[in-house]
LOMI-785647 format. One record per residue (C-alpha): residue in one letter; x, y, z. Coordinates in pm, whole numbers, plus 50000, padded with zeros to 5 digits. Example, Ala and Ser with C-alpha at 12.3 -4.5 7.8 and 13.67 -1.06 7.14 Angstrom:
<atoms>
A512304955050780
S513674989450714
</atoms>
This chain:
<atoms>
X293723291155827
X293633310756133
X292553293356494
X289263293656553
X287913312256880
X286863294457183
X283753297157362
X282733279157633
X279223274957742
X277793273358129
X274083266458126
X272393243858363
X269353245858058
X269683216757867
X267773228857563
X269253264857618
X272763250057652
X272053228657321
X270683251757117
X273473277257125
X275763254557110
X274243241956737
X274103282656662
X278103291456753
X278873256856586
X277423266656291
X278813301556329
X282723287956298
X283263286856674
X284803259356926
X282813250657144
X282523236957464
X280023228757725
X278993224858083
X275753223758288
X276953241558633
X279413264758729
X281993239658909
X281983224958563
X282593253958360
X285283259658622
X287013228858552
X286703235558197
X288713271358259
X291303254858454
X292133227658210
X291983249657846
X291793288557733
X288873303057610
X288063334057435
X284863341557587
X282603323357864
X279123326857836
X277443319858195
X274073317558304
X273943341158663
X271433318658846
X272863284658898
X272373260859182
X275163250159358
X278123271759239
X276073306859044
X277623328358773
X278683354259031
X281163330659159
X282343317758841
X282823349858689
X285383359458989
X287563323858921
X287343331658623
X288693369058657
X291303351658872
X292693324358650
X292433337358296
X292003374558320
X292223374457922
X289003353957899
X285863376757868
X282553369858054
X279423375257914
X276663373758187
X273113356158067
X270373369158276
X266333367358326
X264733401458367
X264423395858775
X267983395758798
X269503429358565
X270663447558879
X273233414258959
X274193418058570
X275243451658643
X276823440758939
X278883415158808
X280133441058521
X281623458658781
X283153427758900
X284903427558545
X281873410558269
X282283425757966
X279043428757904
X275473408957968
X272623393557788
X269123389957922
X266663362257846
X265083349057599
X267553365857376
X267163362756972
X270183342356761
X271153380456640
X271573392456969
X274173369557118
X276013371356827
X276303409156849
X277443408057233
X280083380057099
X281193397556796
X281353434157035
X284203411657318
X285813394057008
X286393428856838
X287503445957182
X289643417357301
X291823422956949
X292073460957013
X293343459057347
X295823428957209
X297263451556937
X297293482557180
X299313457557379
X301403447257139
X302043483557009
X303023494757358
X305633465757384
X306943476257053
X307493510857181
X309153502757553
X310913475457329
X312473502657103
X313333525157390
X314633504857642
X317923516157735
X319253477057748
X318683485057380
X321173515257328
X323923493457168
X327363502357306
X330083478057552
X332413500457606
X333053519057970
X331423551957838
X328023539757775
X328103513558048
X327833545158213
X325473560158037
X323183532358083
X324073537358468
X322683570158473
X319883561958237
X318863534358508
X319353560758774
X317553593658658
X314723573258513
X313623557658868
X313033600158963
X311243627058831
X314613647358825
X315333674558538
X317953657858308
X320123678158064
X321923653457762
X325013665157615
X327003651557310
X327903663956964
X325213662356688
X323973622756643
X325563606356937
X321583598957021
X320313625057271
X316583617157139
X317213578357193
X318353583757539
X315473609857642
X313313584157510
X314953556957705
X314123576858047
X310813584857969
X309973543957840
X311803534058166
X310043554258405
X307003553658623
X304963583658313
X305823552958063
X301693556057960
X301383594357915
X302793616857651
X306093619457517
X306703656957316
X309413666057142
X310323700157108
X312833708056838
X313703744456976
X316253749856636
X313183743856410
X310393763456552
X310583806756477
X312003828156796
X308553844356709
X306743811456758
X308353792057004
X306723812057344
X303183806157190
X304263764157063
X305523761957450
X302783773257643
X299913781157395
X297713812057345
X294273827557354
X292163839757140
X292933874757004
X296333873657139
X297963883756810
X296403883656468
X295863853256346
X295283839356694
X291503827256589
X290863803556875
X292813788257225
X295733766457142
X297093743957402
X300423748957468
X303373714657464
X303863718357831
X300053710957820
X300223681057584
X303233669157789
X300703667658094
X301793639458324
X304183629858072
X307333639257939
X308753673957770
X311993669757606
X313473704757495
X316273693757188
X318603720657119
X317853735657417
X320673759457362
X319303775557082
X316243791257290
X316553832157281
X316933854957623
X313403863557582
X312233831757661
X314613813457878
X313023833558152
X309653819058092
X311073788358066
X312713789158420
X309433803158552
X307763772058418
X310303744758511
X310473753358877
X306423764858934
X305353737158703
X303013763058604
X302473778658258
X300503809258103
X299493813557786
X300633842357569
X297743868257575
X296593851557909
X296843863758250
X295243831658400
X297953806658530
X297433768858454
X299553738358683
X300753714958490
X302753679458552
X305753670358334
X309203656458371
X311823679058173
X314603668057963
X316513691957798
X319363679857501
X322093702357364
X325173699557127
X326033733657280
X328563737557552
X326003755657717
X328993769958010
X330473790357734
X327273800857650
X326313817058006
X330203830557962
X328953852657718
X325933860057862
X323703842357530
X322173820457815
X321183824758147
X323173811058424
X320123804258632
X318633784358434
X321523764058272
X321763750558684
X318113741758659
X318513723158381
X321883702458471
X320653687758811
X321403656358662
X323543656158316
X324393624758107
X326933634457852
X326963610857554
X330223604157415
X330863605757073
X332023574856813
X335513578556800
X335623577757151
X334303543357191
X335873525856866
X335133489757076
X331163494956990
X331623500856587
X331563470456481
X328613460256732
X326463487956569
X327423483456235
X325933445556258
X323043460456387
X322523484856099
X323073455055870
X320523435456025
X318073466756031
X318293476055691
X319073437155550
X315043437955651
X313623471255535
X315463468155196
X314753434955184
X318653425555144
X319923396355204
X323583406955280
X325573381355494
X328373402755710
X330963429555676
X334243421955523
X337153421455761
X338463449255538
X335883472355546
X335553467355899
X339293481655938
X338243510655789
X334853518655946
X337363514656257
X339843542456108
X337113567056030
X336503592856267
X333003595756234
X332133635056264
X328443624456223
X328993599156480
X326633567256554
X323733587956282
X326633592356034
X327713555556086
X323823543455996
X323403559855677
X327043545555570
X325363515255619
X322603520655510
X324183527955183
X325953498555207
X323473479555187
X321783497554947
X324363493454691
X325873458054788
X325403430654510
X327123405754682
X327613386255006
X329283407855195
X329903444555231
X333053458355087
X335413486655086
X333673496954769
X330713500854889
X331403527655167
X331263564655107
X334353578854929
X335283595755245
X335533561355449
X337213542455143
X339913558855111
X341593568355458
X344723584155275
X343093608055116
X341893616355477
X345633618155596
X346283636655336
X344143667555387
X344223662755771
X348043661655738
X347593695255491
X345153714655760
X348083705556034
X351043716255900
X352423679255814
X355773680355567
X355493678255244
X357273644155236
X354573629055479
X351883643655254
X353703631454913
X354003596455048
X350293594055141
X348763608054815
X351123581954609
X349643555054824
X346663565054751
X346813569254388
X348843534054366
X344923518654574
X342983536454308
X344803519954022
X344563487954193
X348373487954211
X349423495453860
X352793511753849
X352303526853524
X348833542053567
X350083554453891
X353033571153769
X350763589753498
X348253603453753
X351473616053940
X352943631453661
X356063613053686
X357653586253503
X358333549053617
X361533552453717
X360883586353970
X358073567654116
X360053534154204
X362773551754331
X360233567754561
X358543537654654
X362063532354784
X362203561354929
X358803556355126
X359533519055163
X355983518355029
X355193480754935
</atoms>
């Protein structure tokens, strides 16, 4: 059974004091009691309570003054004010002095309940809004990008740098190294935390489309342009704009984009009216966008806007040290949305999660878990349950060793170990597969000094 909400009384009205306490009692409410303000302030200081209900004229210490100890030593408490007609305007003044609301006398049973029920149902919104906004800056915090190794100790370094500034910051790194995670890190981290975070997929939106997404339209512009549409640089207003793909963005409107960055003002397609707008750009790529302004498919002028400050994210196999750190992580994450109850990762199947070279990087690494998981009907994860590409690591060497000229001995010995894992060691299956007979394929195991 859920707690019960406090309320504490401050009445110097006997018979008023009594009678709503009978009413809230009866209502499912704790509640306690005092006859002057210096008691209700004792009260505050010794216990929490959900809402105070004060009278405003009191002798010795009035409702005024126990509204602002109040405010002072439990700002989550909320204040309703009860008041005689002769005395609204100090009501009103002591909302502004931060009562949620006020109550004037004589007042009927329905009415207080209604002001209660009103601060009961706001004080639970703003908790959950609360809550929900520690969720977010919990998700995003870059303490929360998993990775000890040197390269991202750096990258946290220049998270924890850039986000302290309103400076443009361009993200580079290979296709799901995290350039979102990171973007969102900066914005979560710095002083625009509250206001809008857009994401603008620049890959995903028509070269047709993207000038009018970006910086909106008016109406009649082009057909089909049946009202104003507010641009993203105008949702991003005081917030943050982060461009992904950035490199994919055509000639015709990296110019406006330059124009925008360093005027921090837009206009809309159609328009000829200029609007100023506030927002912190960061920009992501997979591109190297120098070769790109090498070949003249991006301009040079507005690659050096961009990269005033760059954080280049490294990718997996690069920073081996942090695999097994994230793979416990994934575990743990998807242990809970698939309701799982999978223990740990074999020592085995770490080994090769270590050997793969993860060309998805850190994304490609989740869903592996993810399957993992998914498929796991035991304890622990095992070789088995990996992707076919991660199982078997010869089969790797053997078409890595194939696309780099390796010798056809090297490539022999590494498909008959791998044939000899998929039999589970059986000589005889093994030899089959190979197309030789026992003998051949001992005196190559020999050969190999395979074990």
């Amino acid at each position: 059974m859920p707690d019960k909400h406090r309320i504490l009384i401050i009445e110097d009205d006997k018979r008023l004091r009594e009678v709503l306490k009978k009413i809230l009692d009866r209502e499912g409410f704790d509640v306690e009691i005092s006859g002057d303000g210096a008691g209700g302030i004792t009260e505050i200081k010794q216990d929490f309570f959900d809402i105070a209900l004060t009278d405003l004229k009191m002798p010795g210490i009035d409702g005024m003054e126990v509204l602002r100890v109040i405010k002072r030593i439990s700002p989550q408490t909320y204040v309703v004010v009860m008041t005689a007609y002769g005395t609204i305007d100090s009501a009103v003044e002591a909302m502004k002095n931060g009562a949620f609301d006020y109550i004037t006398k004589p007042f009927k049973t329905e009415e207080i309940l209604i002001v209660i029920k009103k601060a009961l149902e706001d004080r639970a919104l703003r908790k959950k809004i609360e809550y929900l906004t520690q969720q977010v800056e919990q998700r995003y915090k870059f303490d929360n990008i998993i990775g000890k190794s040197k390269a991202m100790q750096d990258v946290f370094e220049m998270i924890k740098r850039v986000s302290k500034t309103d400076t443009t910051v361009l993200i580079t790194g290979k296709t799901g190294t995290g350039k979102e995670l990171v973007a969102k890190a900066i914005h979560f981290n710095s002083k625009r935390k509250e206001k809008p975070f857009v994401v603008v997929n620049s890959s995903a939106i028509p070269e047709t489309l993207l000038e009018s997404e970006l910086f909106g339209y008016i109406k009649g512009a082009f057909t089909g342009a049946l009202r104003d549409k507010r641009g993203l640089f105008q949702e991003a207003h005081q917030g943050t704009l982060f461009l992904d793909e950035i490199g994919e963005i055509p000639p015709s409107v990296q110019v406006k984009l330059l124009r925008a960055i360093e005027d921090q003002n837009i206009t809309p397609v159609g328009g000829t009216k200029g609007e100023k707008v506030d927002i912190r750009l960061v920009a992501a790529t997979n591109h190297e966008l120098q070769e790109e302004v090498n070949k003249g498919s991006f301009r040079s002028d507005l690659y050096y806007r961009l990269r005033v400050m760059s954080i280049r994210l490294p990718e997996l196999k690069e920073r081996r040290e942090d695999i097994p750190m994230l793979a416990k992580h994934f575990l743990k994450k998807y242990n809970s949305s698939l309701r799982k109850e999978v223990r740990t990762i074999s020592k085995e199947t770490l080994n090769l999660l270590l050997d793969y070279d993860w060309p998805g990087n850190v994304r490609e690494l989740e869903h592996a878990i993810e399957r993992a998981v998914l498929v796991c009907d035991s304890e622990d994860i095992l070789p088995e349950h990996l992707p076919p590409e991660i199982q078997f690591p010869e089969e790797r060497r053997i078409r890595r060793a194939g696309e780099e000229g390796i010798s056809l001995e090297t490539v022999e010995k590494e498909y008959i170990k791998m044939i000899l894992k998929k039999t589970g060691g059986h000589k005889s299956k093994a030899a089959s597969i190979l197309g030789m007979d026992r003998r051949t394929l001992y005196r190559k195991l020999k050969k190999y000094d395979i074990d």
